[in-house]
N, C-alpha and C positions, 0 to 999 in steps of 0.2 A: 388560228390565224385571224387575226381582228384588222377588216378591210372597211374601217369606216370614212368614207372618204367625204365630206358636204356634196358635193356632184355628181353622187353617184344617181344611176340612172334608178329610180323606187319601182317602176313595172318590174322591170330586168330582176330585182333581188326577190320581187316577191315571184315572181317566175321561178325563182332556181328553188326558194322556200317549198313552193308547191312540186316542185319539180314539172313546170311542165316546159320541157324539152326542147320541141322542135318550135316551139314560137322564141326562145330562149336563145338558140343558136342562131337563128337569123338576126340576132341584134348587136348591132358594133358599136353600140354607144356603150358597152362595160365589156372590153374586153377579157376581164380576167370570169365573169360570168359565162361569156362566150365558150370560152375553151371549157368550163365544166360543162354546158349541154353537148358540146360537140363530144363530148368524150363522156357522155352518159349514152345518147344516138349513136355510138358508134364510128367518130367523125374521126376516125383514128389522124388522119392526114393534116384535116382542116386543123384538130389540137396541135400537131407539130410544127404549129407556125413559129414566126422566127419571135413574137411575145412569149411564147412557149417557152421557147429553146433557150431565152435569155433569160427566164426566173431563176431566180436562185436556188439551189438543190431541194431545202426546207420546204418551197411553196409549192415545187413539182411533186412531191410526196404526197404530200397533206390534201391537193387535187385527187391523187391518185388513188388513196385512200378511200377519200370521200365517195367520188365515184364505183368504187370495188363496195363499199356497203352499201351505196343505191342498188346496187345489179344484185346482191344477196339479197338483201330485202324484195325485189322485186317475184327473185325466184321464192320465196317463202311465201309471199303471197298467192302463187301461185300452187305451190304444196299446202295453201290452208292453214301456214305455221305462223298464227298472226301476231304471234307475242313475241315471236322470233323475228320476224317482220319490221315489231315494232322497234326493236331494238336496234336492228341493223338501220334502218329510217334516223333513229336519231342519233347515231356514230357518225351515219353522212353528216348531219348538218352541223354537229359540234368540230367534225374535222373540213366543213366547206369554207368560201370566203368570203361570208358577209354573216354578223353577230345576229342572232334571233334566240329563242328560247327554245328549246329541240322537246321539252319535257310537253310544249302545247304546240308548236307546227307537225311534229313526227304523226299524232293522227291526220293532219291535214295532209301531210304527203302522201302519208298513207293512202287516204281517199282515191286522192288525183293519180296513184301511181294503180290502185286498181281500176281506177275508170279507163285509164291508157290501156289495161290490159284483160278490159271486155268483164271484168267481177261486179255485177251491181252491187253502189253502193249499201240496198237496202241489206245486203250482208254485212253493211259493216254498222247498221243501225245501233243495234243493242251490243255493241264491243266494250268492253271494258276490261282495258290494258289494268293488270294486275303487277303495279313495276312495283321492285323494293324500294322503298323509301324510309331514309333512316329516322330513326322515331323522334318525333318531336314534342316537346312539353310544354304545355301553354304557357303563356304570359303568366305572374304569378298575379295575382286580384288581389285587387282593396276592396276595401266594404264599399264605395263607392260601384267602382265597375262591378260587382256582383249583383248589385241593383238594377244598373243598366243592363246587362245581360240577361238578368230576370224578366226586364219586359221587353225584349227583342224575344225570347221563348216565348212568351204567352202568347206577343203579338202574330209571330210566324207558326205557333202550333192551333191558333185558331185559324190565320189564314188556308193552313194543310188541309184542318176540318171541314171548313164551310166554302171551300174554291171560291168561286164567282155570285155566289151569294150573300157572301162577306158585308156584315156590316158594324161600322162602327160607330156608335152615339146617333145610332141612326142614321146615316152617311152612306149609301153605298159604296163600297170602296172601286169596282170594277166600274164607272162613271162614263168615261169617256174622256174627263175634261182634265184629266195630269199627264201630262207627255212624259214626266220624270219618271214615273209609279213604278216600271219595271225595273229600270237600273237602281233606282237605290233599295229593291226589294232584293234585288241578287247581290246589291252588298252590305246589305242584312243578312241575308242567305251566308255570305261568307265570311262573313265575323261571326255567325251563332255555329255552322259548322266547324271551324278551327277553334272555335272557344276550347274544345279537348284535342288530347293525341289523336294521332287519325287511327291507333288502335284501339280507341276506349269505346267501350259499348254502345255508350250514348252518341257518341259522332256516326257511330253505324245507324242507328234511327232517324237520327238529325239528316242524316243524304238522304234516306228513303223520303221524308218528308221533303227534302228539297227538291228532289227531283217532279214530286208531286205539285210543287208551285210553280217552278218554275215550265213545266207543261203549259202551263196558267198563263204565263206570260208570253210564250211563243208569237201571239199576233199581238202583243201588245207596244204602241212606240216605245223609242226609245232615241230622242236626239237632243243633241249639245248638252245640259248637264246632265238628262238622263244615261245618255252612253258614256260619258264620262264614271259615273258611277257604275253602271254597269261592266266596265274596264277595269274600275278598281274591283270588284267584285271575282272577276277571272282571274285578276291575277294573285290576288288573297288566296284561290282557290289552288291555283297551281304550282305556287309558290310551297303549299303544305300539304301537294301531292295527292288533293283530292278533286283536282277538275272532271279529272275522266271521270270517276264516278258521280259523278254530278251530271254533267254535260255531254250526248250524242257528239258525233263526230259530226253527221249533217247541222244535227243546231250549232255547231261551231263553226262552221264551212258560211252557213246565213247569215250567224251574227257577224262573221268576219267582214261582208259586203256593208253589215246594218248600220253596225257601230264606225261610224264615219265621222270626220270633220266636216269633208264636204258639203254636206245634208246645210250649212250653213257658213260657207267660207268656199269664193271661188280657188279653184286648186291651179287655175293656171297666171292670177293676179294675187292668190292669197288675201283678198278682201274681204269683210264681212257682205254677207247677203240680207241686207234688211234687219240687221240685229243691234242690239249697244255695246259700244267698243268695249265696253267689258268683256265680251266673249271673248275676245282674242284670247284672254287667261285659260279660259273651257278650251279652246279650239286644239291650244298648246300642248292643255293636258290630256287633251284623247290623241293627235298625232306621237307625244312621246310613248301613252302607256303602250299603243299599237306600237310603235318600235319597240319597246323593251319586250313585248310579247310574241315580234317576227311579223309581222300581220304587213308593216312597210318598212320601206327605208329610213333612215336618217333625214333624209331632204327637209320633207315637209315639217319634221318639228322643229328644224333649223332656222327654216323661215319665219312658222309661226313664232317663235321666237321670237324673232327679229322686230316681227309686226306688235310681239307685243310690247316691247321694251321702246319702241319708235311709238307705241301709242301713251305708252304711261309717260316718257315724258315732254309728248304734248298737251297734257294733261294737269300734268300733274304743278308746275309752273314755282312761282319764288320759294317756297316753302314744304314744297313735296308731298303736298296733300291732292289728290285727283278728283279734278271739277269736270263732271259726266254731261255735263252743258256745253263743251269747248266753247270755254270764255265765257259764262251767262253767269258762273258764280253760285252754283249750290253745290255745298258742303254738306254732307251728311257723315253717315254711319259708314259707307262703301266708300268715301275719300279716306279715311282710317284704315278701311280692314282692306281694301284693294291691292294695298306692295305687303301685305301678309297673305292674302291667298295665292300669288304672284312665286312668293319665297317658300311657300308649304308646297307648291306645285314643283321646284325648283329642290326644295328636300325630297320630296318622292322620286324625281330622275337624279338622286344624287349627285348634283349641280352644285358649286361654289355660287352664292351671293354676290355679283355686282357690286362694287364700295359705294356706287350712287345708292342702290334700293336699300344697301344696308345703311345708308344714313336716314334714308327715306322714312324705313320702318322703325328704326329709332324716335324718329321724329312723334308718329304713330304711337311708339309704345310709351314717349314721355305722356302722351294726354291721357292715356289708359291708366299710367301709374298714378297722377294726379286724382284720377275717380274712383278711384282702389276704396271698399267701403264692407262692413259686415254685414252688409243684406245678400252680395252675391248681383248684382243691380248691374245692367251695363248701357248702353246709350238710353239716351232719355230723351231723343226728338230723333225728327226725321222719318225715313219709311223703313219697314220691314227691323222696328224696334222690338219689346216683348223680349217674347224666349229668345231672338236670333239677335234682340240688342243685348243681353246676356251675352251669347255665345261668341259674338265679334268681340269682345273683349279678351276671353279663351283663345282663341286662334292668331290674335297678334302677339298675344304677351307669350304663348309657346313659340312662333314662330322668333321670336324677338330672340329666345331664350337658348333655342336651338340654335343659331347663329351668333351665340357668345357675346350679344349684344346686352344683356344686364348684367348688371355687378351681382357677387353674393349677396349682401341683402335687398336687392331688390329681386332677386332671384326666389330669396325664402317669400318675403309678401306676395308675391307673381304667385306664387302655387298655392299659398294658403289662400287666396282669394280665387285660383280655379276649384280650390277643393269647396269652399261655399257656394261658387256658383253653378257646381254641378249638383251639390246638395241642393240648392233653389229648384233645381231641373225635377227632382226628385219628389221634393215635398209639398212644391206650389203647382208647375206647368205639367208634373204627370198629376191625372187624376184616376184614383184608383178604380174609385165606384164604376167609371164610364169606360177602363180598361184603356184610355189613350191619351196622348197627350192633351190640355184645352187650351185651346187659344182663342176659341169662339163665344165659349156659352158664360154664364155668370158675370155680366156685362163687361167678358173680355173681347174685344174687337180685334180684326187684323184687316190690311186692306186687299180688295177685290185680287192682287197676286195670289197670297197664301193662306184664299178662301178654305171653307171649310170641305168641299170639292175633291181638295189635297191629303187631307187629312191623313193615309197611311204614309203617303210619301212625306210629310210634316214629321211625323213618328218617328222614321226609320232616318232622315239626314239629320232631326238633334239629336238622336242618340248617340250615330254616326258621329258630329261634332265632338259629343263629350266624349266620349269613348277613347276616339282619336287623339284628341289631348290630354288627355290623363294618361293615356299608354306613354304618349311623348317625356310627358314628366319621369315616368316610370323609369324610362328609355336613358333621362339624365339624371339618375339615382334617388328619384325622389317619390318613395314607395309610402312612406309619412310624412306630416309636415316638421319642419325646420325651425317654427317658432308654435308656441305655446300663445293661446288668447291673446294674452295679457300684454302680450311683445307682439302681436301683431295691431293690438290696440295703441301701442306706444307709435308701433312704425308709422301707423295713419295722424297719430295727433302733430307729426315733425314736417307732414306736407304743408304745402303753402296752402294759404287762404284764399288768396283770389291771384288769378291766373287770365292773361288774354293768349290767347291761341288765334296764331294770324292765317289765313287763307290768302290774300294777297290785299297789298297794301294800294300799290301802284303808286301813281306819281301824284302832286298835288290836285285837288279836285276830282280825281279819280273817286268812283264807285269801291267800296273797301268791303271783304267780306273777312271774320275773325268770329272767335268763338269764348265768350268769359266760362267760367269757372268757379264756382263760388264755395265754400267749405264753411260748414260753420256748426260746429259740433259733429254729431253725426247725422248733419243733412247736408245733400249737396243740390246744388243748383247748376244749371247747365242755359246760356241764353245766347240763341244763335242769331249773329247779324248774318245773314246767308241772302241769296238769293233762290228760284228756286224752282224758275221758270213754269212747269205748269202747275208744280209745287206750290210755289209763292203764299198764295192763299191757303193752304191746308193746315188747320188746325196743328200741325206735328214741328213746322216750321216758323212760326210767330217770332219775333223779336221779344220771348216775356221768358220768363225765369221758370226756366221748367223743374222739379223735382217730382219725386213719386208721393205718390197718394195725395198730394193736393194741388197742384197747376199740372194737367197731363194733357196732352192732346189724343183727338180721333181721328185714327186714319180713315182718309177717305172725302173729309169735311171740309166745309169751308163757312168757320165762323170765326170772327175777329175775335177771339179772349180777349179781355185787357185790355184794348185798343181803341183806340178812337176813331170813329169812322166818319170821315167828313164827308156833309152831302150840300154839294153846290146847288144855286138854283135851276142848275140844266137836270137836278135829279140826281147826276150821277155820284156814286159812293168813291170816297179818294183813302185807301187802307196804306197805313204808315209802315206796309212790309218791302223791304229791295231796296235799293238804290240808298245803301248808308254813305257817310261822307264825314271826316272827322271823328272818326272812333277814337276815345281816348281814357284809360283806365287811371286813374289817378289814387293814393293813399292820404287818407285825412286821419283826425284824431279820434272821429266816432266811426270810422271802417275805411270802407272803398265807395269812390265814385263811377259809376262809364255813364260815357255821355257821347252823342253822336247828333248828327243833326240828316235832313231828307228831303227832298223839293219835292212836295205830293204835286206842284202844277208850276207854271212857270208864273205865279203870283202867292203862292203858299209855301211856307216852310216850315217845318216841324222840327224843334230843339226837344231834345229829350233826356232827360238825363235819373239814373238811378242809383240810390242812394241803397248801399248794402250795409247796416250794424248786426250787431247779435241780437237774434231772433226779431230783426223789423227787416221788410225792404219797404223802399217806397220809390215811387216815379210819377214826377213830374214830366209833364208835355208841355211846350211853350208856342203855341200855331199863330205865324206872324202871316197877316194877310197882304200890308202893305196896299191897304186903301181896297182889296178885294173883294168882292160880294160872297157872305153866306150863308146857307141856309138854315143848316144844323151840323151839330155835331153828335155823335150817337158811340155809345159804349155797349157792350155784350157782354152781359154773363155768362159764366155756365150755367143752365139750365137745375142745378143743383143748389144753386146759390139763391138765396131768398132777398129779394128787395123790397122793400118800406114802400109803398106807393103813397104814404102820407107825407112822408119829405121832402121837403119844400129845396126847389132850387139854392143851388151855393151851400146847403148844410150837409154835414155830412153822414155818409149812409155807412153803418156798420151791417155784416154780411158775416153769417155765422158758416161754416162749413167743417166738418168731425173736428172740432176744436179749435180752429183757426180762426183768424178775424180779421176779414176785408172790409178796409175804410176808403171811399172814395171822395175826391174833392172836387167842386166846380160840377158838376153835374146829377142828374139823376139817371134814370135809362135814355134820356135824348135831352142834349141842350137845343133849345128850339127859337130861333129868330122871326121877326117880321122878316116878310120877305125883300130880297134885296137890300140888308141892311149891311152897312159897312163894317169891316173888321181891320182891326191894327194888330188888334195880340189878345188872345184868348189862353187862361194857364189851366190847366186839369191835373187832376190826377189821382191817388189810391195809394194805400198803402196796406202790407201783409203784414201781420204779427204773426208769430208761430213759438 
């Protein structure tokens, strides 16, 4: 009997789950809950209400049932017959009326039905329900996943060895400072245990080790994406029949209270509590996985729901890209992968797609197949790039893929380019020598989020990532790839060369934020007009042509590349990032034009426009003063960049870098004025060979 109603009352189900009773029958807000406590208590009378009497034959049975295997199980527990117990526990709850998982609540009623009946539960500490469960055979592996599961083993059978002395590249791992660490250790935990049958030797070793860690974990946090991970973890675990061996009945009873939404989302407003409306997506997916696993009702991931589809599209605005500024205009890497984590949280409750999100994420997956590339390469600006701008490329083009959203051959390129980019994961971001992933050391940076601090939980969510989508592909028949080199090389040379990607236009004179694209051979350029609020200034966000290994930015920073930095006589520095206005991409006979213009003051305006051919770019700056006083103007290198201090103003300075060659014009490191001298129009600018 599946009683899933939106208003049902959530204490009231998780009452009847737990069985506890007498607080159960005194509640009138779910009557058909009522009559099962009153008729577990005994309430022979109070069940033959005139609700009663008027179900229909099918629902009075199925009651009755229900309640006849609570009172068997109750008496088995009391004969000590705990497997018999167990069994009769979860017949209740497969034949009661509200949907839960009976293979993980039946220990927890268990509990609550011996505490009713005076058995400490420290007897039922070390239980371990021995149910048949019909045998299952793992996922079949590609040489891929056999790699990733290689170092989720090394990772977790050194974690077993060294507990809380653990260290990695020198890192202590047990820190203090990863709220995430345990949850995505137990879904590490339960991807390396189900990696075999739950009868294969090695899964038997693998639980005694798990149980060993997760010990380890017992005071350790666990809130918003850490219980979220932690959630999937249980139910990985239950799903293939081996929770109970893993997990006490008490650590399951605690986690039930720990692994909460609430911890960050009022439960009686459903708002966030001081978090980014991103969470609504986390909030969603720990309220649902706690329903699919009995723990609550339906309500709360109804709402969160609600809140979260009511946030993405306030957010998300003309073009269905999500600006985390309401209204300020930064685009990044999460205005892409945010209606993909949305629709992967949405595939895990087995949920149909919205026609909005699925256009959304189309939207999404056109800019991802636009940067499709043989390095395995994925966002190239913004924050929380690297290995995780790699992996946001993974996760929209599965989710895109899983929702029947790409054609066949963009289907084959989609997967031949997750199979390099998990290969990247492999042979660049694992480092073997130091046994973990780096994202820190050999002057790789990450920002102050996914400090080095994080380090095991860093580990265990990109493996997690890759894992996840490769199974996915698996999942949509695609165990090898679909196209050869040669024809994935062909597929990349038929994309467009240059591409603007709009964030919002608005109306005339409006602030515009858009994103170019630029392809040219097998380099691509990425140049964000964004905004970026506290952003703005950091080196990751610049209005300049980012590509890898030679214009990259550092998180964290705040130096103008490429920019020209105006400094009035009041001192202050005026940077040409925000507030664009006339963005316009134009095709000429030697390439592509974009050109834009920006009021650095309300007497300064800054025309800008760049010139893309094969292997040059260049950009000129046009800063009209309109009779304005100024004092200087100033450009910034990279710090790797070598400048001529012989060069004389207006000539121009050639700048070597691993083979490349920056020409700049109109200036040296600072164009420098007398003071208060009048300006009308001042041109600058540089140009990149490559």
């Amino acid at each position: 009997m599946q009683v899933q109603k939106k208003n049902s009352n959530s204490p009231a189900i998780t009452q009847w789950q737990l069985g506890e009773w007498i607080a159960l029958a005194n509640n009138p807000k779910d009557e058909l809950l009522a009559i099962a406590a009153q008729l577990e208590t005994g309430q022979l009378n109070a069940a033959e209400s005139q609700v009663f009497q008027q179900a229909d034959k099918a629902t009075k049975i199925q009651m009755l049932v229900s309640a006849l295997h609570n009172t068997l199980g109750r008496s088995a527990l009391l004969l000590n017959k705990q497997e018999e117990a167990h069994s009769h526990f979860t017949q209740a709850l497969e034949q009661g009326p509200y949907p839960g998982d009976p293979q993980l609540l039946a220990p927890l009623r268990m509990a609550h039905q011996a505490s009713q009946l005076g058995i400490g539960l420290n007897n039922l500490t070390g239980l371990q329900l021995h149910l048949t469960q019909a045998s299952q055979t793992s996922e079949q592996q590609t040489p891929l996943t056999k790699q990733l599961y290689g170092f989720l083993d090394q990772l977790l059978i050194k974690l077993a060895e060294e507990g809380k002395t653990l260290q990695l590249d020198g890192m202590p791992v047990f820190n203090g400072k990863d709220p995430f660490m345990a949850g995505k250790t137990v879904m590490a935990l339960a991807y390396w245990v189900t990696e075999y049958t739950a009868g294969d030797p090695i899964t038997g070793k693998r639980i005694h080790l798990a149980r060993k860690i997760i010990k380890l974990l017992e005071n350790q946090p666990a809130t918003s994406w850490g219980a979220f991970f932690y959630l999937k973890g249980l139910k990985q675990l239950h799903k293939s029949g081996l929770l109970d061996a893993c997990f006490s009945v008490n650590h399951l009873i605690q986690l039930k209270d720990q692994l909460h939404w609430n911890t960050f989302v009022d439960p009686k407003t459903y708002q966030l509590k001081s978090k980014p409306t991103n969470f609504y997506q986390v909030a969603y997916a720990i309220a649902q996985l706690r329903f699919q696993i009995g723990w609550e009702g339906a309500e709360p991931s109804y709402s969160l729901l609600e809140a979260l589809q009511n946030h993405y599209e306030d957010v998300s605005g003309e073009f269905g890209f999500a600006d985390e500024t309401k209204g300020k205009g930064r685009y990044d890497r999460y205005s892409f992968l945010l209606v993909a984590e949305i629709a992967q949280r949405m595939r895990e409750a087995g949920m149909p797609l919205p026609n909005t999100l699925k256009k959304n994420l189309r939207s999404s997956a056109d800019y991802v197949l636009i940067n499709l590339n043989e390095q395995g390469d994925g966002f190239q600006y913004g924050r929380s790039i690297g290995a995780y701008g790699d992996t946001a490329f993974l996760e929209i083009l599965t989710a895109a893929a899983w929702y029947g959203l790409l054609s066949p051959e963009e289907m084959h390129a989609a997967h031949y380019f997750s199979c390099l980019c998990t290969q990247k994961f492999i042979d660049y971001w694992w480092d073997e020598q130091r046994g973990t992933v780096n994202l820190w050391e050999d002057g790789r940076v990450t920002d102050g989020y996914r400090g080095k601090h994080r380090i095991l939980g860093e580990n265990f969510s990109l493996i997690y990532q890759h894992l996840y989508t490769q199974n996915i592909w698996q999942e949509l028949g695609y165990s090898e790839a679909k196209l050869s080199k040669k024809e994935y090389q062909s597929w990349l040379k038929q994309l467009p060369k240059a591409t603007l990607t709009w964030f919002h236009k608005g109306k005339e004179g409006d602030s515009q934020q858009a994103l170019f694209t630029y392809r040219d051979k097998d380099r691509i350029f990425n140049l964000p007009l964004v905004n970026g609020e506290e952003y703005v200034r950091h080196s990751t966000y610049l209005p300049i042509p980012y590509t890898r290994e030679v214009i990259q930015g550092q998180p964290d920073t705040e130096v103008p590349l490429l920019l020209p930095v105006i400094q009035e006589p009041t001192g202050e520095g005026l940077w040409p990032v925000g507030r664009f206005t006339e963005i316009s991409l134009q095709q000429e006979a030697e390439g592509y034009t974009l050109t834009w213009q920006q009021e650095l003051s309300d007497n300064l305006l800054l025309l800008t426009r760049y010139q893309f051919s094969q292997g040059k770019i260049e950009r000129e700056d046009t800063l009209k003063g309109e009779g304005s006083t100024l004092h200087a103007v100033c450009m910034q290198w990279p710090d790797t960049l070598k400048i001529d201090a012989d060069e004389k103003l207006h000539k121009e300075m050639k700048l070597s870098f691993k083979g490349y060659q920056i020409a700049a014009n109109g200036i040296e490191a600072c164009y420098q004025t007398d003071k208060n001298t009048s300006l009308n129009e001042l041109k600058l600018g540089w140009s990149l060979a490559y």
